[in-house]
C-alpha positions in Angstrom: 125.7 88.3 141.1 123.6 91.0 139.1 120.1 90.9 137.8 119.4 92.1 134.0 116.6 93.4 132.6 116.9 93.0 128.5 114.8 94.5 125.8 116.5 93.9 122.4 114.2 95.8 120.1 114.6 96.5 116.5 116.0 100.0 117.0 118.2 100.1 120.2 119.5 97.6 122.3 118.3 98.5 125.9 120.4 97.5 129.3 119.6 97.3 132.8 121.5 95.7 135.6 122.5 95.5 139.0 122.2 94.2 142.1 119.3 93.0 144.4 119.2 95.7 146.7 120.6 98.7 144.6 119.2 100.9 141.7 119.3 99.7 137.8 122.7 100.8 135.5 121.2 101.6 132.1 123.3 101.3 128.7 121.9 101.6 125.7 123.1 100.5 121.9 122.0 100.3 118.4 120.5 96.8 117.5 122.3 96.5 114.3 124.9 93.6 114.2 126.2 92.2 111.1 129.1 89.9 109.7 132.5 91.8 110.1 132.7 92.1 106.5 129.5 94.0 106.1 130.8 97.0 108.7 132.1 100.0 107.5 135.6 101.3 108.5 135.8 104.1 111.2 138.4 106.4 109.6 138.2 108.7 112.8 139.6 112.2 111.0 139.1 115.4 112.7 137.2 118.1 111.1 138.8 121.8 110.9 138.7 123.3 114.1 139.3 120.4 115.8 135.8 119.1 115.8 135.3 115.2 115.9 133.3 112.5 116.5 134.5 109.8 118.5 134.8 107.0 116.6 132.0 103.9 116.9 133.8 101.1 117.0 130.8 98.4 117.9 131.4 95.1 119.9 132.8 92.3 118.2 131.4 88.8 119.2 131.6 84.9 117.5 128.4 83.6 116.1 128.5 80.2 114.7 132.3 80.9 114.2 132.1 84.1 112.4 132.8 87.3 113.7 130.2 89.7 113.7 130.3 93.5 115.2 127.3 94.8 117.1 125.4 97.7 118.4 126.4 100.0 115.5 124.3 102.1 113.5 122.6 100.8 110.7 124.3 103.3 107.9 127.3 101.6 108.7 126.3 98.3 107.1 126.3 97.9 103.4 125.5 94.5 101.7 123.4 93.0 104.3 119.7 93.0 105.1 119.0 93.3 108.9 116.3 90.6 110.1 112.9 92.5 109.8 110.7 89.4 110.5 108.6 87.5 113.6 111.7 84.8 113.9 114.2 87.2 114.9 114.9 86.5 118.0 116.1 83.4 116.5 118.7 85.1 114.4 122.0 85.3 114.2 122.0 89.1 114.6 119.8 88.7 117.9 122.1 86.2 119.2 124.7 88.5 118.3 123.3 91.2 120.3 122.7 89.3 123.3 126.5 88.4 123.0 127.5 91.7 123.3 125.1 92.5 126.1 126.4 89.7 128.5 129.8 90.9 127.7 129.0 94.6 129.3 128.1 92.4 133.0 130.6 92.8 135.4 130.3 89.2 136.7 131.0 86.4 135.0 127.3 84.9 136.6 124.0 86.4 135.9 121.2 85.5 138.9 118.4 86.0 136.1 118.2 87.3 133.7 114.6 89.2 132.1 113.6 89.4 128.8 110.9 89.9 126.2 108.6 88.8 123.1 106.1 90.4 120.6 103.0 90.2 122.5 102.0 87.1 120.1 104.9 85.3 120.4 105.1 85.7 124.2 101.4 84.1 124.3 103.3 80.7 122.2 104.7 78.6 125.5 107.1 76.9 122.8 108.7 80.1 121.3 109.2 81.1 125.4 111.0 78.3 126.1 113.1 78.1 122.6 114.3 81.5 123.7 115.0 80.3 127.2 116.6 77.7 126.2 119.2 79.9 123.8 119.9 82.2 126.9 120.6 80.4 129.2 123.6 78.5 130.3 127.1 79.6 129.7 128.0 81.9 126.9 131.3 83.1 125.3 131.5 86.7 125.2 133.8 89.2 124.5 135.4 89.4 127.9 135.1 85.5 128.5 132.6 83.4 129.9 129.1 84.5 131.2 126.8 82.3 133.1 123.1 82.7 132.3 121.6 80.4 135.5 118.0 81.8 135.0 116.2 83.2 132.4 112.5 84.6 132.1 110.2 85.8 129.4 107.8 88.6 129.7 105.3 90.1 126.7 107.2 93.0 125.8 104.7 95.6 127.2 104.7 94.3 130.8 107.8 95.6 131.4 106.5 99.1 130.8 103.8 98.1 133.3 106.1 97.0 136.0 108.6 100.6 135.5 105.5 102.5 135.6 104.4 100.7 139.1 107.6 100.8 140.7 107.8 104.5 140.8 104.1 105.5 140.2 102.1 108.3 141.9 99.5 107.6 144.3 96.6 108.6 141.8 98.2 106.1 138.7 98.8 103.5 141.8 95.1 104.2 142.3 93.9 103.1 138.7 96.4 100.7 138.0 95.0 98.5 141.0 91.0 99.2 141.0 90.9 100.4 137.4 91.4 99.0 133.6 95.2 100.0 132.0 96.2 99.8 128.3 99.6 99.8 127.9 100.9 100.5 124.2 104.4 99.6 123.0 105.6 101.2 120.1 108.5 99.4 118.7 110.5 99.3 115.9 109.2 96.1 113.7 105.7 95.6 116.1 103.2 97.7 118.2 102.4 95.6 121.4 99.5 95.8 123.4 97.8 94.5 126.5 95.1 94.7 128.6 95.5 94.6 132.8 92.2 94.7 134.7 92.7 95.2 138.8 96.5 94.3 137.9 95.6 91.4 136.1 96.7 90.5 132.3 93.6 89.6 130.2 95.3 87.1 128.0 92.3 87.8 125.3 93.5 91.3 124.8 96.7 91.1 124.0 97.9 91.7 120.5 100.1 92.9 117.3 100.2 94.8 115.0 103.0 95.2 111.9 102.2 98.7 111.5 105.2 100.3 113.9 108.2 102.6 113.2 109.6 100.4 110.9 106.7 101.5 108.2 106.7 105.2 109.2 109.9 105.4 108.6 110.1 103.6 104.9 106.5 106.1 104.4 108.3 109.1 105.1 111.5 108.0 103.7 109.3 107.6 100.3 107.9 110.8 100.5 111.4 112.5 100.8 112.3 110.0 97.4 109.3 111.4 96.3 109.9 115.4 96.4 113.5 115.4 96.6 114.7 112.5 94.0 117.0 109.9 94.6 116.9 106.7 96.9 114.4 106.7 99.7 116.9 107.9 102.9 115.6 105.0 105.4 119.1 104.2 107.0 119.4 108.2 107.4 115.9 108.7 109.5 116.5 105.8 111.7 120.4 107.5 112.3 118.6 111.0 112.7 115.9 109.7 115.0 118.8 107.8 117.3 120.5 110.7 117.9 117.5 112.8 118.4 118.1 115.6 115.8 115.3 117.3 114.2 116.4 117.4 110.6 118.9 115.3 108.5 120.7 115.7 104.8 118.9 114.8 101.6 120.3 115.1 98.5 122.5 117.8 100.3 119.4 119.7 101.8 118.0 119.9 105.0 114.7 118.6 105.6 112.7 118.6 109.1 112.2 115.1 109.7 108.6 115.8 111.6 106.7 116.7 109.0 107.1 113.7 106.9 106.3 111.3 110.2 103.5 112.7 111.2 102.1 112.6 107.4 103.1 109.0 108.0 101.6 108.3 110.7 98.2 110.5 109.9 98.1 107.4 107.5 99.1 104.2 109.5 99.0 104.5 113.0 95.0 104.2 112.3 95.9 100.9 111.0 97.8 100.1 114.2 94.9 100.9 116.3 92.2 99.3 114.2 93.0 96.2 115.4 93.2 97.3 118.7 89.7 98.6 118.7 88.3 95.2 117.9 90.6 93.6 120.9 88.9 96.0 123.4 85.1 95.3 121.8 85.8 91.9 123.4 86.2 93.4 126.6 83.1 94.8 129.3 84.8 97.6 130.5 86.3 100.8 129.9 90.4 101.7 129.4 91.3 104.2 133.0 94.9 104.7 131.8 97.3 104.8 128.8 100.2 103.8 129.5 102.3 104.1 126.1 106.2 103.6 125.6 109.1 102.6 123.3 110.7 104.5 120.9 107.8 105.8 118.3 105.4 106.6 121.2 105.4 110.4 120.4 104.1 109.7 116.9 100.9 107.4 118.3 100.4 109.6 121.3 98.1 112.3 118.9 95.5 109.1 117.5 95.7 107.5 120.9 93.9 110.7 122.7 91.7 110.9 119.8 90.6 107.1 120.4 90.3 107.8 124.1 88.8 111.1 124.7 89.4 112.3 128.3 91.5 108.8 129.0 94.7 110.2 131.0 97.7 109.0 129.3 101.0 108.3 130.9 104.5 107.9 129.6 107.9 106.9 131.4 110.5 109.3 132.1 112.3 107.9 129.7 110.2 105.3 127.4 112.8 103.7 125.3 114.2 102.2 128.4 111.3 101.3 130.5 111.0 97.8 129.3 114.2 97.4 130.3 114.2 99.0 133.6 111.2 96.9 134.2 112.6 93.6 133.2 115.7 94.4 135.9 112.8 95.1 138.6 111.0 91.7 137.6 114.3 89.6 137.9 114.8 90.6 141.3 111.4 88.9 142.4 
């Protein structure tokens, strides 16, 4: 029976599984699902010279007796507003992400199953167990039935924390268990923080902030509207930024997508870390190591090292899967 590690942010849908003793598969999808009726249809055509895409077909899955598709991009929605709000993960496009999850296990019984909250909503003992609750037990899936038998709930952040230690040097092993580590996570609707002194969570400095990717994104978006006319290309960044391509189409003209996101962030990402600073006044000590991750870490990474002068800073391998890979580790306890 596998273990699952399961970040469903508000950008990608990140996967880890496997079993007790062997290393974590990874899969990783868009986390936009919407009604069937919503979704654009992939036409599939091949460009001269044989050049084509292959076509993203999403997974389609039954929520509340509708059928939805997920893990798509968002420009292939029209007519429906994803969830941008602090209930999400009681949603029907969360539940339809998880739905498609469970149907990419190749058992139809899940050990445990890890997964995570905003850093505020994971400190709420009822909004942990409401989402415990809605994971576990048996599920209908697209390849049939799924049994959740345990389910746990982490602050988002941790499961950074946990990828970092599983595979740390001996020097980071060093300050993670004598010193103080922040560990930032940069999602798409939040930023997460928290606080670990000597390995342990301080449960007084842990916090949110609004301020993430999300409003970069609509900032730079507006400043494209701005200079180049027409609508503000949100759907268009987030699709650029997916596929990790440096520039994208507006109003049938390149533009170089870092510029505008670092402008962006020049302007927020102080915002962000305001209210970190007052978290950490609370604290007697001093921060030993950054650890920052998720998918708009590059953009913080500049105002982090200026908050933190000489404060090493660390990032995963690959940091829009270490919650993920850190959730599977954590189920395996």
């Amino acid at each position: 029976m596998p273990f699952v590690g399961l970040d469903i942010g508000y950008s990608n849908l990140k996967l880890a599984w496997g079993q007790a003793g062997g290393r974590a598969r990874l899969q990783v999808l868009p986390a936009m699902a919407a009604p069937k009726a919503m979704v654009a249809e992939t036409l599939g055509v091949t460009a001269k010279g044989g050049r084509s895409t292959p076509p993203e077909e999403g997974i389609e899955v039954t929520v509340n007796g509708e059928s939805w598709i997920a893990g798509i991009r968002p420009s292939r929605v029209s007519g429906w507003q994803r969830a941008l709000h602090a209930d999400y993960p009681a949603s029907d496009s969360d539940q339809a992400l998880w739905l498609a999850a469970l149907g990419q296990m190749p058992s139809s019984r899940i050990e445990c199953l890890v997964t995570g909250l905003p850093v505020a909503q994971a400190m709420d003992p009822a909004r942990r167990e409401a989402l415990r609750q809605r994971l576990r037990g048996p599920h209908q899936t697209p390849r049939g039935w799924v049994e959740v038998a345990d389910v746990r709930i982490l602050a988002q952040p941790i499961g950074t924390f946990i990828d970092v230690l599983m595979q740390a040097e001996p020097e980071v092993l060093d300050r993670i268990s004598e010193g103080t580590v922040l560990v930032l996570d940069v999602g798409f609707f939040s930023v997460d923080w928290a606080l670990l002194v000597g390995g342990d969570l301080r449960r007084t400095t842990t916090g949110t902030s609004l301020e993430a990717m999300s409003v970069l994104i609509e900032q730079a978006a507006g400043r494209i509207a701005t200079e180049r006319g027409g609508q503000p290309p949100v759907a268009a960044i987030e699709r650029a930024l997916a596929e990790a391509r440096a520039t994208m189409l507006a109003r049938g003209q390149r533009v170089t997508l870092a510029l505008y996101l670092e402008q962006a962030a020049a302007e927020r990402v102080p915002i962000a870390l305001e209210a970190l600073r007052q978290d950490l006044r609370r604290e007697h000590t001093e921060v030993d190591l950054i650890l920052l991750t998720g998918g708009g870490a590059r953009w913080f990474a500049p105002a982090l090292g200026a908050l933190f002068p000489g404060v090493p800073l660390q990032q995963p391998v690959d940091p829009v899967s270490a919650n993920a890979r850190g959730y599977f580790h954590y189920a395996r306890r």
